[in-house]
N, C-alpha and C positions, 0 to 999 in steps of 0.2 A: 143403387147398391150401397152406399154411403150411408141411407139410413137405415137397412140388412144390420150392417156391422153395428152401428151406435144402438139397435133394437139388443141385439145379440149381447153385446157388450154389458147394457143395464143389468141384462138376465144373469148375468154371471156373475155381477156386483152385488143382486139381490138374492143369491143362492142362501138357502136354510141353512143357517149358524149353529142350529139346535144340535145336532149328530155331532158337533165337532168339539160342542161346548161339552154334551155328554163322553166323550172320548176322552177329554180332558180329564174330567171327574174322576171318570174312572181310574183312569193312570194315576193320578194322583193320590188317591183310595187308597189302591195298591201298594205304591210306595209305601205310605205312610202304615202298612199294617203290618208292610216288612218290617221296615224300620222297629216297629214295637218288638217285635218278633226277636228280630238282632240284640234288641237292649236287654228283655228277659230272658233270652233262651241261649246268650253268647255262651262259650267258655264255659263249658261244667265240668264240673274236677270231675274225672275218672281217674280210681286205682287201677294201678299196675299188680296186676293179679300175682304174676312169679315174681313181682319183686317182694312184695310182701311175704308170699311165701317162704321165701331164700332167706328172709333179715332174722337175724339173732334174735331179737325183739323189736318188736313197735311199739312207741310211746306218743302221748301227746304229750309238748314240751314247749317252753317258749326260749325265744332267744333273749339270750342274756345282752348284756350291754360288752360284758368283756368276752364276749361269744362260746359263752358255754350255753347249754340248754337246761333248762328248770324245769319240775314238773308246773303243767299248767292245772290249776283252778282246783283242785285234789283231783286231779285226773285217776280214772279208776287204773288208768293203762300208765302205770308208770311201777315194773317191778322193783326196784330200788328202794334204800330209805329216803323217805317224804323229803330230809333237807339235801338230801345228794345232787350234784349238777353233772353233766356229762359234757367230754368235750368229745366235739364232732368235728374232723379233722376236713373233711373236705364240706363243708357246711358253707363256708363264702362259696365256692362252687356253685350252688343250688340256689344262689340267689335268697339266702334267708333274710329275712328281714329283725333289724333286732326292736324287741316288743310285742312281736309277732306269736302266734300260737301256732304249731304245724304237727298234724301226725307224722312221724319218722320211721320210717324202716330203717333197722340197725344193724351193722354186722362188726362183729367185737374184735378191738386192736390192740387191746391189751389197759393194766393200768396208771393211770399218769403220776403215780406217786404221793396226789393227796388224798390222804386220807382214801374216801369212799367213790372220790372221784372215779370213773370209766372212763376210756379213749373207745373212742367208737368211730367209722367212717358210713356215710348214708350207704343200703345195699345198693351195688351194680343194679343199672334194671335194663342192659342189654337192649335197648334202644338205639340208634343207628348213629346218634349226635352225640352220647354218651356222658350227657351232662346228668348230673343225680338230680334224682325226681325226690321232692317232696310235698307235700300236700296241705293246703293252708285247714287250719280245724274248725272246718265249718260246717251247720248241721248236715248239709250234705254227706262230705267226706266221713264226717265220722260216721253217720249211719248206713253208708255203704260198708267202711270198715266193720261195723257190729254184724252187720249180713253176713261177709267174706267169713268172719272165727264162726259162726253159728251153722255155715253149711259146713265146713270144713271138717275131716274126721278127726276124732277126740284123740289120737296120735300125733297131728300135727298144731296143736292149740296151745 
């Protein structure tokens, strides 16, 4: 019986690697094609449909260093004069970054006394955290924004 078991035992010592090595692979495949997946496909800016709707105007604008906004690069979306800056009053709110280029949703606070200057605050965008959304101006966003005015009726443009 003694040599049963040391027979038995070898047999299970010698058991085919092959299936387990291919199971391996494959999981690891996997992983790695999520992974790719995560790094390309993370975090895509989607507009806020009604908030856009609701803002005064939308600009693309960059952040100033003393936290006004500038138009960015001759932004076509910028109705104002070309050297005008706007201050955006809950804009540290939104996480702006300054340097930065961001489309804005606006909605109008009145004005700050220079000049041609605007006081503006980002629109509500009725979201449950209630933090202001803004959107970094990347080819994305902005050409989901150009879709959003082109389906829209020529009342609300």
């Amino acid at each position: 019986m003694a040599g049963m078991n040391a027979t038995a035992a070898g047999a299970l010592q010698q058991a085919p690697r092959g299936p387990l090595w291919g199971a391996i692979g494959i999981g690891l495949g996997w992983i790695a094609i999520l992974s790719v997946m995560v790094l390309f496909t993370s975090n895509p800016v989607t507009l806020n449909r009604s908030q856009l709707r609701e803002a005064d105007v939308v600009v693309v604008g960059q952040v100033q260093p003393d936290g006004r906004v500038a138009r960015f690069d001759d932004s076509p979306d910028w109705p104002f004069a070309p050297d005008s800056e706007l201050q955006v009053m809950n804009l540290q709110a939104a996480s702006a970054k300054v340097g930065q280029a961001y489309l804005l949703p606006l909605t109008r606070a009145g004005h700050t006394g220079r000049g041609q200057d605007l006081m503006f605050t980002v629109t509500a965008s009725h979201l449950p955290n209630a933090a202001p959304l803004i959107y970094p101006a990347t080819k994305e966003s902005l050409q989901q924004w150009s879709e959003l005015r082109q389906a829209a009726p020529a009342h609300t443009r």
